[in-house]
LUMMIVO-509993 format. One record per residue: residue number from 0; residue in one letter; chain; x, y, z of N, C-alpha, C, O, CB in turn. Coordinates in Angstrom, 1 decimal. Glycine has a CB too. Layout:
BEGIN
+------+------+-------+--------+--------+--------+--------+--------+--------+--------+--------+--------+--------+--------+--------+--------+--------+--------+
! resi ! resn ! chain !    n_x !    n_y !    n_z !   ca_x !   ca_y !   ca_z !    c_x !    c_y !    c_z !    o_x !    o_y !    o_z !   cb_x !   cb_y !   cb_z !
+------+------+-------+--------+--------+--------+--------+--------+--------+--------+--------+--------+--------+--------+--------+--------+--------+--------+
!  NUM !    A !     A !      X !      Y !      Z !      X !      Y !      Z !      X !      Y !      Z !      X !      Y !      Z !      X !      Y !      Z !
...
+------+------+-------+--------+--------+--------+--------+--------+--------+--------+--------+--------+--------+--------+--------+--------+--------+--------+
END
This chain:
BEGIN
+------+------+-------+--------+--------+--------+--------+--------+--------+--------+--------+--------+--------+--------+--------+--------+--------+--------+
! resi ! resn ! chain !    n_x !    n_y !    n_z !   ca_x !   ca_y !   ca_z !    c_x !    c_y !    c_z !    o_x !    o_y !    o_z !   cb_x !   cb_y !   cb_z !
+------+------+-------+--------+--------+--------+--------+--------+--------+--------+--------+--------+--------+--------+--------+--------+--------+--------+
!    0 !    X !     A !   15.0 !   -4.3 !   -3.6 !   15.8 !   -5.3 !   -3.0 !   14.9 !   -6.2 !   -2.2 !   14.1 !   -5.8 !   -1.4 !   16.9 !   -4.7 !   -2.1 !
!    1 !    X !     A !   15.0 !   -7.9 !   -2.7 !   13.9 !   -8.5 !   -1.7 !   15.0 !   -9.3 !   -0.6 !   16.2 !   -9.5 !   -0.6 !   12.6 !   -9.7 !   -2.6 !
!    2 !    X !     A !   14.2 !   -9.5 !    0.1 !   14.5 !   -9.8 !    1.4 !   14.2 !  -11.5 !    1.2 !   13.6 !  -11.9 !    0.2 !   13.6 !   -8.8 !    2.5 !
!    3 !    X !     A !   14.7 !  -12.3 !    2.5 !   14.6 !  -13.9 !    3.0 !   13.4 !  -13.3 !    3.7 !   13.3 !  -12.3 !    4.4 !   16.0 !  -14.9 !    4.0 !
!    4 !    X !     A !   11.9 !  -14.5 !    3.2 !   10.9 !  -14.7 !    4.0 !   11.5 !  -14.3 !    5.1 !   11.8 !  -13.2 !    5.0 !   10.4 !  -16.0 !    3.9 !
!    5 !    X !     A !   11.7 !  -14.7 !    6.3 !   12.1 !  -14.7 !    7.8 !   12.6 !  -13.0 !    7.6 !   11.7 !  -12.2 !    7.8 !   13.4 !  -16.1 !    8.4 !
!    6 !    X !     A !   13.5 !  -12.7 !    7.3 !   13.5 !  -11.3 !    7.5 !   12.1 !  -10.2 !    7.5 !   11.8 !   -9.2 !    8.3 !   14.3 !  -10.9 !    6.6 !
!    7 !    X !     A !   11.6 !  -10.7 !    6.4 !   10.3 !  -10.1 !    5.7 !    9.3 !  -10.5 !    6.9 !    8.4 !   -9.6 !    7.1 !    9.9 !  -10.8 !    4.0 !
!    8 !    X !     A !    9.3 !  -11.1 !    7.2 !    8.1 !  -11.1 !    8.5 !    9.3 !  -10.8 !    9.4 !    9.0 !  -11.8 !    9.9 !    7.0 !  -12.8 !    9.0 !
!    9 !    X !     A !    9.9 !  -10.5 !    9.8 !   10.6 !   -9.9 !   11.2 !    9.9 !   -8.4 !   10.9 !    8.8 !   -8.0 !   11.4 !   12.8 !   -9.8 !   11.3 !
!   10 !    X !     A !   10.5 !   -7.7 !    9.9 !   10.1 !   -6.4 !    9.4 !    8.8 !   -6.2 !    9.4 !    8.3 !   -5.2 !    9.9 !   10.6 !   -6.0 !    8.2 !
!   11 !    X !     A !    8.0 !   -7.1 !    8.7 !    6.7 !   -6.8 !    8.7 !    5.8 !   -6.7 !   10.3 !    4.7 !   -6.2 !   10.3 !    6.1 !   -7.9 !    7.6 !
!   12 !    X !     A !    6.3 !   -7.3 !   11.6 !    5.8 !   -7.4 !   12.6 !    6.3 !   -6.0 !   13.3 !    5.5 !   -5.2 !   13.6 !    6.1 !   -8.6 !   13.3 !
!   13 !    X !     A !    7.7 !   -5.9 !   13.3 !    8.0 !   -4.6 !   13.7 !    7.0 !   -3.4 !   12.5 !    6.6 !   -2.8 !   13.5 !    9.7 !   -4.4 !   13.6 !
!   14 !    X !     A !    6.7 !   -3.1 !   11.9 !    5.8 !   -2.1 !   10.9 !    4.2 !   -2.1 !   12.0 !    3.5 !   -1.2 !   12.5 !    5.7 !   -3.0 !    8.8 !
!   15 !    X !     A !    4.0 !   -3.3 !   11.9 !    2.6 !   -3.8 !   13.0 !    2.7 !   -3.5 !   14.3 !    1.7 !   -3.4 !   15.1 !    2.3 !   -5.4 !   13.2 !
!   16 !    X !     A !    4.3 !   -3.3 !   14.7 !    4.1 !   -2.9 !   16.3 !    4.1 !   -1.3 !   16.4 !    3.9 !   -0.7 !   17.5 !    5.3 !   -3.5 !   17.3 !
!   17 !    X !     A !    4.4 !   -0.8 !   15.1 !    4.8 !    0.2 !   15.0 !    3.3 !    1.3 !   15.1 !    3.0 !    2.4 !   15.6 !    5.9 !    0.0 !   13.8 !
!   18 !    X !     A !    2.6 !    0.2 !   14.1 !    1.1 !    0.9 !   13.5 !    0.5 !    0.5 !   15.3 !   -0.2 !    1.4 !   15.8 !    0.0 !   -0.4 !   11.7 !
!   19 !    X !     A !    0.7 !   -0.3 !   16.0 !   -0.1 !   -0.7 !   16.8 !   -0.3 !    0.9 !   18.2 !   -1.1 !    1.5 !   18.9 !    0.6 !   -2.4 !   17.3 !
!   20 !    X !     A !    1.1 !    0.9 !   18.0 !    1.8 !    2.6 !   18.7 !    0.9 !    3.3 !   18.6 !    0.1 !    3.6 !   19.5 !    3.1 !    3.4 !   17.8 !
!   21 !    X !     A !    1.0 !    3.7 !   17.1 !    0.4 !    5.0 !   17.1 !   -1.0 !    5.0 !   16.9 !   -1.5 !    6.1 !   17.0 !    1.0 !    5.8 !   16.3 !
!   22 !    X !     A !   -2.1 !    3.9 !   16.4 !   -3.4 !    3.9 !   16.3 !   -4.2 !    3.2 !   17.3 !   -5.4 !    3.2 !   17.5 !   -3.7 !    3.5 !   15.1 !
!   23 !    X !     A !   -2.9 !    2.3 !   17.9 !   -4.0 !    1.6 !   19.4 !   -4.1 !    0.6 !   18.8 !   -4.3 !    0.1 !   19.9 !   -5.7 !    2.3 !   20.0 !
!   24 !    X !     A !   -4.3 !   -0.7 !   17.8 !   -5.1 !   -1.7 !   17.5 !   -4.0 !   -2.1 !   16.4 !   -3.2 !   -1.4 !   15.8 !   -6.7 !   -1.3 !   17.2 !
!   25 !    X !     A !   -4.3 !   -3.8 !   16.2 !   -2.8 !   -3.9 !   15.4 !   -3.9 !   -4.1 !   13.3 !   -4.6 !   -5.1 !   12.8 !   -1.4 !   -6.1 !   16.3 !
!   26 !    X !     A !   -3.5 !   -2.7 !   12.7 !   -4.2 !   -3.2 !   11.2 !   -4.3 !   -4.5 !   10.7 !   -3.3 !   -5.3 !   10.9 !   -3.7 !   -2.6 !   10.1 !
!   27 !    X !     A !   -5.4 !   -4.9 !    9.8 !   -5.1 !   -5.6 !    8.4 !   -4.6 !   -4.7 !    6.9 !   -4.6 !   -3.5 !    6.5 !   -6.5 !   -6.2 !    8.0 !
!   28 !    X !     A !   -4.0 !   -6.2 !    6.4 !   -3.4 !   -5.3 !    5.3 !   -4.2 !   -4.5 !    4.4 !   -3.6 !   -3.7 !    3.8 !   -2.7 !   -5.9 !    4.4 !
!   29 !    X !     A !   -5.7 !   -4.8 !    4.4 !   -6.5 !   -4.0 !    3.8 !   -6.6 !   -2.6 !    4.3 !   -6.7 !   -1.7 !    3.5 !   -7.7 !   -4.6 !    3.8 !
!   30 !    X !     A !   -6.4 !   -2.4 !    6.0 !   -6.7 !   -1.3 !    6.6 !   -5.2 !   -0.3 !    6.6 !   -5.3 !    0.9 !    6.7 !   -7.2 !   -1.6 !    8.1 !
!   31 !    X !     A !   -4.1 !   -1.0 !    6.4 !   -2.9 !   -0.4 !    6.2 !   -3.2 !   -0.1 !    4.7 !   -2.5 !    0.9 !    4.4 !   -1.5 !   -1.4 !    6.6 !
!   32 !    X !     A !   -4.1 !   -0.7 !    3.5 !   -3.7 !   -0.4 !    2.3 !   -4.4 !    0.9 !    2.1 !   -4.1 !    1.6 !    1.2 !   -3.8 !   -1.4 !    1.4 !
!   33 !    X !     A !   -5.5 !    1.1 !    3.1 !   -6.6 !    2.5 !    2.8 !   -5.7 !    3.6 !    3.7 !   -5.9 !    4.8 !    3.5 !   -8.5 !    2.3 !    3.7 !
!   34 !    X !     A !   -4.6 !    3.3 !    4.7 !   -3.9 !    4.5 !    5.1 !   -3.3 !    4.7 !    4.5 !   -2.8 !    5.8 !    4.8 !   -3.4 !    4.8 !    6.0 !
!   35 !    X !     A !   -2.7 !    4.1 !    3.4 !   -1.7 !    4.6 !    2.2 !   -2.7 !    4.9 !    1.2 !   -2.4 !    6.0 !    0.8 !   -0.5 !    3.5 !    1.6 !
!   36 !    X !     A !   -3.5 !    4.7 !    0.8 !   -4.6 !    5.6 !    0.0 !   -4.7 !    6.5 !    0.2 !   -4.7 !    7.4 !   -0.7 !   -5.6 !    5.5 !    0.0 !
!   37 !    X !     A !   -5.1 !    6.7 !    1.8 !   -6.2 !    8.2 !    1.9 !   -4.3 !    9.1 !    1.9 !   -4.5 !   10.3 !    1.7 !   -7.7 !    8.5 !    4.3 !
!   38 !    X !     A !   -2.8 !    8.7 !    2.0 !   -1.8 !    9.4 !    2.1 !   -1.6 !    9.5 !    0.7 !   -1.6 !   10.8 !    0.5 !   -0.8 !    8.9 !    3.0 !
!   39 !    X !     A !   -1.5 !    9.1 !   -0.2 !   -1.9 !    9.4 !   -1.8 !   -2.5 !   10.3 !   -2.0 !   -2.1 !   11.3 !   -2.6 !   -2.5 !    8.6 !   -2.6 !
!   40 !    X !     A !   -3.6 !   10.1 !   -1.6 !   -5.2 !   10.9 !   -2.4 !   -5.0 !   12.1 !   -1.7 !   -5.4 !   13.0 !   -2.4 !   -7.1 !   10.2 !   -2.0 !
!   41 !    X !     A !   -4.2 !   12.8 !    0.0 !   -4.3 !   13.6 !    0.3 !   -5.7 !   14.5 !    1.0 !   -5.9 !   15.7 !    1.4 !   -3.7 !   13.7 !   -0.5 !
!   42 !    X !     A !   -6.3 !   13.6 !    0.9 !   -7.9 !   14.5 !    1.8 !   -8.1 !   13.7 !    2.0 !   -8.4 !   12.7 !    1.3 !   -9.2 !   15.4 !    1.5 !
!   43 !    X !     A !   -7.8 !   14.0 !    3.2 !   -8.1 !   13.5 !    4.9 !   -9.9 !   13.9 !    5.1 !  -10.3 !   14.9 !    5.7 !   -6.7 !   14.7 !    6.3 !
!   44 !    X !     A !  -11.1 !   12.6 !    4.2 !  -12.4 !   12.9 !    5.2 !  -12.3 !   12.6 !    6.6 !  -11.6 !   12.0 !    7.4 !  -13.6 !   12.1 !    4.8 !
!   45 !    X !     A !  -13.6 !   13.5 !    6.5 !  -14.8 !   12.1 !    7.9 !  -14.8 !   10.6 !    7.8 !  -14.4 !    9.7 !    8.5 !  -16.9 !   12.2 !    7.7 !
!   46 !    X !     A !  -15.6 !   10.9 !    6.5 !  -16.7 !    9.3 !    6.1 !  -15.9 !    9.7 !    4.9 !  -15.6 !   10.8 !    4.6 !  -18.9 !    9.0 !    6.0 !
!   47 !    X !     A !  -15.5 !    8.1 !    4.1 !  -15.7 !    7.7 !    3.1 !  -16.8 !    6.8 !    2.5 !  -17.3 !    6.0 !    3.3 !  -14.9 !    7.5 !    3.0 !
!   48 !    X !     A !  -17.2 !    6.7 !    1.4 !  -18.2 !    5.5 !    1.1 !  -16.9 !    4.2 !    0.7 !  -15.7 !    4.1 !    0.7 !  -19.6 !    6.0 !   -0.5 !
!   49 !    X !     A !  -18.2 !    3.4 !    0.3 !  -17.7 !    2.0 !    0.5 !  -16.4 !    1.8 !   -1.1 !  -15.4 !    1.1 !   -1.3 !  -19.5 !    0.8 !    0.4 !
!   50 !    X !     A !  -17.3 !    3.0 !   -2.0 !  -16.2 !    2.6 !   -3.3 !  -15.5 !    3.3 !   -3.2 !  -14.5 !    3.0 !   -3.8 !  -16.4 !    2.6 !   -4.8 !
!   51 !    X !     A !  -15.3 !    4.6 !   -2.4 !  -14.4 !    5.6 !   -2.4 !  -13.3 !    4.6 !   -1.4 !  -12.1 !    4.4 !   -1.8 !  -15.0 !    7.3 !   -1.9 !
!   52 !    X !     A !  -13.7 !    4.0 !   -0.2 !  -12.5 !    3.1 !    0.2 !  -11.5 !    2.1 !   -0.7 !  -10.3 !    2.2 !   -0.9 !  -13.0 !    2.2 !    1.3 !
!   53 !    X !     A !  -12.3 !    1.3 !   -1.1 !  -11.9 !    0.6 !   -2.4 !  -11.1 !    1.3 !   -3.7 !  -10.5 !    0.8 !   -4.6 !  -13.2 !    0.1 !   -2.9 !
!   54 !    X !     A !  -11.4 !    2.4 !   -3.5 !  -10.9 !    3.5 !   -4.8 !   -9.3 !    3.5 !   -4.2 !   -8.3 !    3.5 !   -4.8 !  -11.8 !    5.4 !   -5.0 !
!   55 !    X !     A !   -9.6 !    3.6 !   -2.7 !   -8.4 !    3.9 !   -2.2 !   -7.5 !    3.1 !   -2.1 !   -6.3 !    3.3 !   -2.0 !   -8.4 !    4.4 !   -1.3 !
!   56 !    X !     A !   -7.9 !    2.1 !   -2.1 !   -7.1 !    0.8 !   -1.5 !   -6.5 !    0.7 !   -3.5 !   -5.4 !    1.0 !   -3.9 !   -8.4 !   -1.1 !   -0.5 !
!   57 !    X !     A !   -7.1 !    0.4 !   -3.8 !   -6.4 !    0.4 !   -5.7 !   -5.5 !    1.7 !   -5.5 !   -4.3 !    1.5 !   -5.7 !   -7.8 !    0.7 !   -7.5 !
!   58 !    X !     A !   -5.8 !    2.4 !   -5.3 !   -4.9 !    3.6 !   -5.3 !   -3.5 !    3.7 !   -4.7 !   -2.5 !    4.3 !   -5.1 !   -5.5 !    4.4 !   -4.6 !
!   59 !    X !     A !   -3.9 !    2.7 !   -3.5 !   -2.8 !    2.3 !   -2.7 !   -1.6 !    1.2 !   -3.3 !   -0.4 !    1.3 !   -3.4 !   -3.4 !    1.8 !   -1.4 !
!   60 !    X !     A !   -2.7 !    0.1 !   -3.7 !   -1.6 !   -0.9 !   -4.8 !   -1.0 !   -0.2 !   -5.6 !    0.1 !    0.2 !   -5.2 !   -2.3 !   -2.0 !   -5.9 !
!   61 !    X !     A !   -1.5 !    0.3 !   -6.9 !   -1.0 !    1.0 !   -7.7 !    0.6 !    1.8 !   -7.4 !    1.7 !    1.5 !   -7.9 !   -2.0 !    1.8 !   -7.9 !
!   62 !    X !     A !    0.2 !    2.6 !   -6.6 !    1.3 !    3.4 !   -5.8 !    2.7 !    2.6 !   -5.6 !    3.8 !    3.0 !   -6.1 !    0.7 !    3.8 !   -4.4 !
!   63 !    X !     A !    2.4 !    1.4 !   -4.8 !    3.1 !    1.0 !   -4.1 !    3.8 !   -0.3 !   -5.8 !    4.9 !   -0.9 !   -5.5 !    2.1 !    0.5 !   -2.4 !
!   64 !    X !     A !    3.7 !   -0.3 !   -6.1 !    4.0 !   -1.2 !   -7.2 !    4.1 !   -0.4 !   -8.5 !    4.6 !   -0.8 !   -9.6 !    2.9 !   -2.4 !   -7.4 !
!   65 !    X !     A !    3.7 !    0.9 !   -8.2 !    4.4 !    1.7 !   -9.1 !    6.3 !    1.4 !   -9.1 !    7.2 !    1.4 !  -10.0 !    4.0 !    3.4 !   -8.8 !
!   66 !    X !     A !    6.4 !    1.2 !   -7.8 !    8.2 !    1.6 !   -7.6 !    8.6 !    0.4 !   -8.2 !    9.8 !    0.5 !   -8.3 !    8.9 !    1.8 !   -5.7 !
!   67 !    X !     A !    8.2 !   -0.7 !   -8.8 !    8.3 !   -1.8 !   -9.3 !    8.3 !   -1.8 !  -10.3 !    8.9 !   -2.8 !  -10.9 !    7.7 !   -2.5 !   -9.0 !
!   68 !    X !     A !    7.6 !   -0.7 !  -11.3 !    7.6 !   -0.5 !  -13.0 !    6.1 !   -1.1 !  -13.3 !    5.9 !   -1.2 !  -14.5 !    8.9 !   -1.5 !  -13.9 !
!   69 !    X !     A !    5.1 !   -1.4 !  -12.5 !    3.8 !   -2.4 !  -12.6 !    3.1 !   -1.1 !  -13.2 !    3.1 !   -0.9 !  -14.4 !    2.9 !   -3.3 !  -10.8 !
!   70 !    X !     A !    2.4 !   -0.1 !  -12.4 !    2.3 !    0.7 !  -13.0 !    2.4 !    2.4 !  -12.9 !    3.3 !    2.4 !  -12.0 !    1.4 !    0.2 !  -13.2 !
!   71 !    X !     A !    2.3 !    3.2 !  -13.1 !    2.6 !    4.7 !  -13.5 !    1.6 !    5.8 !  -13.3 !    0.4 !    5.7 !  -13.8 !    2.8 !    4.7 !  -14.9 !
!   72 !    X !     A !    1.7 !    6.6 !  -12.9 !    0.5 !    7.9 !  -12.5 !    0.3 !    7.9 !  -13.8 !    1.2 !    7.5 !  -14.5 !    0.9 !    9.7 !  -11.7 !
!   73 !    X !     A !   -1.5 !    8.4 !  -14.8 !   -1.2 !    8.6 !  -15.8 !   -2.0 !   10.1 !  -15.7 !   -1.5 !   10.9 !  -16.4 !   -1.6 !    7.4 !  -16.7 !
!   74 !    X !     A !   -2.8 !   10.4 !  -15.1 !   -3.8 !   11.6 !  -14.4 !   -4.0 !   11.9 !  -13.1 !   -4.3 !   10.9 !  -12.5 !   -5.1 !   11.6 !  -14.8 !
!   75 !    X !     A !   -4.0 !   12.8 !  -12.5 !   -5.3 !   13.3 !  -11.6 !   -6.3 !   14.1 !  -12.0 !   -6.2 !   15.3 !  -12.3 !   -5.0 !   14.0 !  -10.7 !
!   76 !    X !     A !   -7.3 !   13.5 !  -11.9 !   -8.9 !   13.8 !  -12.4 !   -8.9 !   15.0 !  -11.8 !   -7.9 !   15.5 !  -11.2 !  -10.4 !   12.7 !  -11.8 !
!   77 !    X !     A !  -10.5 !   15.8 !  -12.1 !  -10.3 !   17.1 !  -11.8 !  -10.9 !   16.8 !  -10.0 !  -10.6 !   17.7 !   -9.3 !  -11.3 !   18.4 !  -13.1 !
!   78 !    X !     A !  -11.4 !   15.9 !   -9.6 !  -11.4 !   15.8 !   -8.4 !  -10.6 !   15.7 !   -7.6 !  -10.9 !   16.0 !   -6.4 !  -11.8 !   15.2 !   -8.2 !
!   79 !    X !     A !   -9.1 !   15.3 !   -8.0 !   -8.1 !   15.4 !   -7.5 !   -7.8 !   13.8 !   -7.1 !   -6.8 !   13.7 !   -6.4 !   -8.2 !   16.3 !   -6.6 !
!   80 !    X !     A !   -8.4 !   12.8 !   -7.5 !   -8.3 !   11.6 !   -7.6 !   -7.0 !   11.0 !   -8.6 !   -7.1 !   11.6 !   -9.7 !   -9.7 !   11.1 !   -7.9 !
!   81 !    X !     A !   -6.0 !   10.2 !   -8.6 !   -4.9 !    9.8 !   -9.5 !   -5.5 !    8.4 !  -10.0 !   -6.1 !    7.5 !   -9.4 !   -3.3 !    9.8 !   -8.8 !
!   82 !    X !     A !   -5.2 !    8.5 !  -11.3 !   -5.6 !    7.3 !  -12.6 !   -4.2 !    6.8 !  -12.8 !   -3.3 !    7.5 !  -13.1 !   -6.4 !    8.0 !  -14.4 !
!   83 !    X !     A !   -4.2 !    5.5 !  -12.6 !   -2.5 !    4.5 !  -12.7 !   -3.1 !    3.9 !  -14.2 !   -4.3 !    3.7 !  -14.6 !   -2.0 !    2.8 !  -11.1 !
!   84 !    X !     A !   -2.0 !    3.7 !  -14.7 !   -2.0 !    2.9 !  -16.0 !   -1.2 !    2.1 !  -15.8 !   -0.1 !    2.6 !  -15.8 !   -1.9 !    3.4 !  -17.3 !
!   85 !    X !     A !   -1.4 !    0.6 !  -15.6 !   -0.3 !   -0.5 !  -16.0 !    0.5 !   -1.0 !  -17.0 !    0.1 !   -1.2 !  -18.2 !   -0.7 !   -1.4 !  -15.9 !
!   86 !    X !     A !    1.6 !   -1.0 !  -16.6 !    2.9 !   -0.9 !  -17.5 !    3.0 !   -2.2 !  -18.0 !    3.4 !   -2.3 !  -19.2 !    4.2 !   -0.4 !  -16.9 !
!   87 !    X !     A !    2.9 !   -3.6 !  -17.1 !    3.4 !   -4.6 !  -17.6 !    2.1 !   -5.5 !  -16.2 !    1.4 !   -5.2 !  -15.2 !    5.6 !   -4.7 !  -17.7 !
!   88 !    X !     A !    2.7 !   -6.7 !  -17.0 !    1.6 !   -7.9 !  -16.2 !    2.2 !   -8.0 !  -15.1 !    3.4 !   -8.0 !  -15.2 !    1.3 !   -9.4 !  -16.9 !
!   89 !    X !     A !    1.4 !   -8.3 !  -13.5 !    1.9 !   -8.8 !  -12.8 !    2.6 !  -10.5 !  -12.7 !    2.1 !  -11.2 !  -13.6 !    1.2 !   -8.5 !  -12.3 !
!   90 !    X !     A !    3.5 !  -11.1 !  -12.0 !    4.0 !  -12.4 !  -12.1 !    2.9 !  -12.8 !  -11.9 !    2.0 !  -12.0 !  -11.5 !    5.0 !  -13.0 !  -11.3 !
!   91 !    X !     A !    2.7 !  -14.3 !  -12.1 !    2.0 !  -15.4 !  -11.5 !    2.7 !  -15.9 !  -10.4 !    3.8 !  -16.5 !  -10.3 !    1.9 !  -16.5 !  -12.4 !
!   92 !    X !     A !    1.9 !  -15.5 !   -9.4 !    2.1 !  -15.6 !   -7.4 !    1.5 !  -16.3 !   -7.2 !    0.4 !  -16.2 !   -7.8 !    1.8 !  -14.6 !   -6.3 !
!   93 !    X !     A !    1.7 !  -17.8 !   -6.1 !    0.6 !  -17.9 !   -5.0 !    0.4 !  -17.1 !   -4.3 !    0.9 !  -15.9 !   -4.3 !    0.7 !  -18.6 !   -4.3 !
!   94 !    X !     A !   -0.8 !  -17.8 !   -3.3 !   -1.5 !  -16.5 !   -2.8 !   -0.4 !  -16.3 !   -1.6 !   -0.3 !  -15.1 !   -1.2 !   -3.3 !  -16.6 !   -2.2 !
!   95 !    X !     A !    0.3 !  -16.9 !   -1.0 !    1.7 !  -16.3 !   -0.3 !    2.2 !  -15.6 !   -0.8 !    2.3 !  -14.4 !   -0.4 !    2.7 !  -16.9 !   -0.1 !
!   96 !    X !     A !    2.8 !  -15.9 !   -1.7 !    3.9 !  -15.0 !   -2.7 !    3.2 !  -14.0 !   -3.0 !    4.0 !  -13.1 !   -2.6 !    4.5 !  -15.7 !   -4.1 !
!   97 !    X !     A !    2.0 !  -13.3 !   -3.4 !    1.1 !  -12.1 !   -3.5 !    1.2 !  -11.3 !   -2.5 !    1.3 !  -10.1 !   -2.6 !   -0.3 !  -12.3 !   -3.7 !
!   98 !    X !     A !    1.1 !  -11.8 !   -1.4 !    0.8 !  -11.3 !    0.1 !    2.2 !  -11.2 !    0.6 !    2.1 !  -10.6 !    1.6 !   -0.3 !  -12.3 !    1.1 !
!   99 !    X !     A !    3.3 !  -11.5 !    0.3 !    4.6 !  -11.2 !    0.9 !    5.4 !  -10.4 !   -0.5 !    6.5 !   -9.9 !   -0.3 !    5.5 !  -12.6 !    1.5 !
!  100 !    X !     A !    4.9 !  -10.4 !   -1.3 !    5.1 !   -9.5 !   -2.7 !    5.0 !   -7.8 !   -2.7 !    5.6 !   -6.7 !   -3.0 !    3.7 !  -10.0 !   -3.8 !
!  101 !    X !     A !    3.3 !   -8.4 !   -2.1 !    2.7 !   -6.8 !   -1.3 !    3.3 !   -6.3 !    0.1 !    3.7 !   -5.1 !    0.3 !    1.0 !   -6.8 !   -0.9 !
!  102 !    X !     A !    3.4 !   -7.4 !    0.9 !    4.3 !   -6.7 !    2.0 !    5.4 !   -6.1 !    2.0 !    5.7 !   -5.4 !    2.9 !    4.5 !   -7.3 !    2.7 !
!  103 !    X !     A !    6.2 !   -6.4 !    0.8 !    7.8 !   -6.0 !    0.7 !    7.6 !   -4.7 !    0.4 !    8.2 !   -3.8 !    1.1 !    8.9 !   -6.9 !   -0.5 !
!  104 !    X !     A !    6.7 !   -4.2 !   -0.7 !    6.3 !   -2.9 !   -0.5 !    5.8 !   -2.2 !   -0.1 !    6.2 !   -1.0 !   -0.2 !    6.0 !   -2.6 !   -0.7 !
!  105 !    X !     A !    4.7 !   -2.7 !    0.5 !    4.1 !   -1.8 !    1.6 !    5.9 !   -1.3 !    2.6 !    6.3 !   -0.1 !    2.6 !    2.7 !   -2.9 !    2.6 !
!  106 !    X !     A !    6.4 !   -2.4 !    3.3 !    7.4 !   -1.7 !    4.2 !    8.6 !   -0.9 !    3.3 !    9.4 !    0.0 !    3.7 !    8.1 !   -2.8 !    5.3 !
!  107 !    X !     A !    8.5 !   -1.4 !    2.3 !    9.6 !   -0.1 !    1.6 !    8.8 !    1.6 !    1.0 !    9.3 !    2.7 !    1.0 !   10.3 !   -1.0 !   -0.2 !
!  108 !    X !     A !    7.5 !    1.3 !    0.6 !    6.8 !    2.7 !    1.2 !    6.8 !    3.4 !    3.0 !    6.8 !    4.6 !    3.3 !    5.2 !    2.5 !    0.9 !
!  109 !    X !     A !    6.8 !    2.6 !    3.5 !    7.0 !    3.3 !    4.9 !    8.4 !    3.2 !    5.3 !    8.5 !    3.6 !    6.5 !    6.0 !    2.6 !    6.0 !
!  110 !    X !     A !    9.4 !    2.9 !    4.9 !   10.5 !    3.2 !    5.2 !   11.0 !    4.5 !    4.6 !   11.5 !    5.4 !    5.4 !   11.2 !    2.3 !    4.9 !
!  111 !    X !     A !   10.7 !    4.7 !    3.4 !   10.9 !    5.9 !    2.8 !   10.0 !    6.8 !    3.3 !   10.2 !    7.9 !    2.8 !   10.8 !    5.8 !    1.4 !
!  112 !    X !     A !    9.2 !    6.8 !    3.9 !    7.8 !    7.9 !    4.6 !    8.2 !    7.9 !    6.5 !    7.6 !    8.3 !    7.5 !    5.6 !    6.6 !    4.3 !
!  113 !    X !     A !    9.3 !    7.5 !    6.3 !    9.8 !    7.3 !    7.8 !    9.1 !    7.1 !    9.1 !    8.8 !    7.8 !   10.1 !   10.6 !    8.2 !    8.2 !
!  114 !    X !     A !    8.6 !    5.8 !    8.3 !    7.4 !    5.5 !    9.7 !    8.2 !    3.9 !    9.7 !    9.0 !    3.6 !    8.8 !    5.0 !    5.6 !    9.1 !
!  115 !    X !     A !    8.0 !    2.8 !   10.7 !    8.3 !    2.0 !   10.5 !    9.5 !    1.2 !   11.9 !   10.0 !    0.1 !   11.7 !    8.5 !    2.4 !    9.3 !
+------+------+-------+--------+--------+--------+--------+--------+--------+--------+--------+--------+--------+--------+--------+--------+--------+--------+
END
């Protein structure tokens, strides 16, 4: 279900005050997209390296646009890493529409994860 712009940033600031709560500092969407990564991937490091963050953050799209039909778990490697296979093309977005595209999901993963 999408939401009116103006709602969608009401929600999305509350989600930011919400993150700001419990980690002290208010994320970017890149840093919100690696805490839904490392909550996918399930191991919780120290350190990650630079592609393993990046692994995560795709990990995290994926996920989150799975619920959209975009794309689908197709493995977890024997590392325990999950392989998405895309189901269908994304729209043609501006770069607004991308970034409030992704936000609508991101807060409908954390609504269902009852954080938010």
């Amino acid at each position: 279900m999408m939401f009116t712009n103006d709602d969608l940033q009401q929600r999305w600031w509350n989600l930011e005050a919400s993150l700001v709560d419990r980690f002290g500092k208010k994320p970017d969407m890149e840093t919100i997209l690696f805490l839904i990564g490392i909550q996918e991937f399930g191991d919780i490091k120290e350190k990650f390296t630079k592609e393993q963050k990046q692994d995560l953050m795709h990990i995290a799209i994926c996920s989150l646009l799975s619920k959209s039909g975009y794309y689908e778990l197709e493995k977890v490697d024997d590392d325990g890493w999950p392989h998405f296979k895309q189901l269908k093309a994304m729209p043609d977005m501006s770069a607004p529409e991308q970034e409030n595209f992704l936000k609508d999901h991101v807060l409908l993963y954390f609504e269902e994860h009852g954080v938010g």
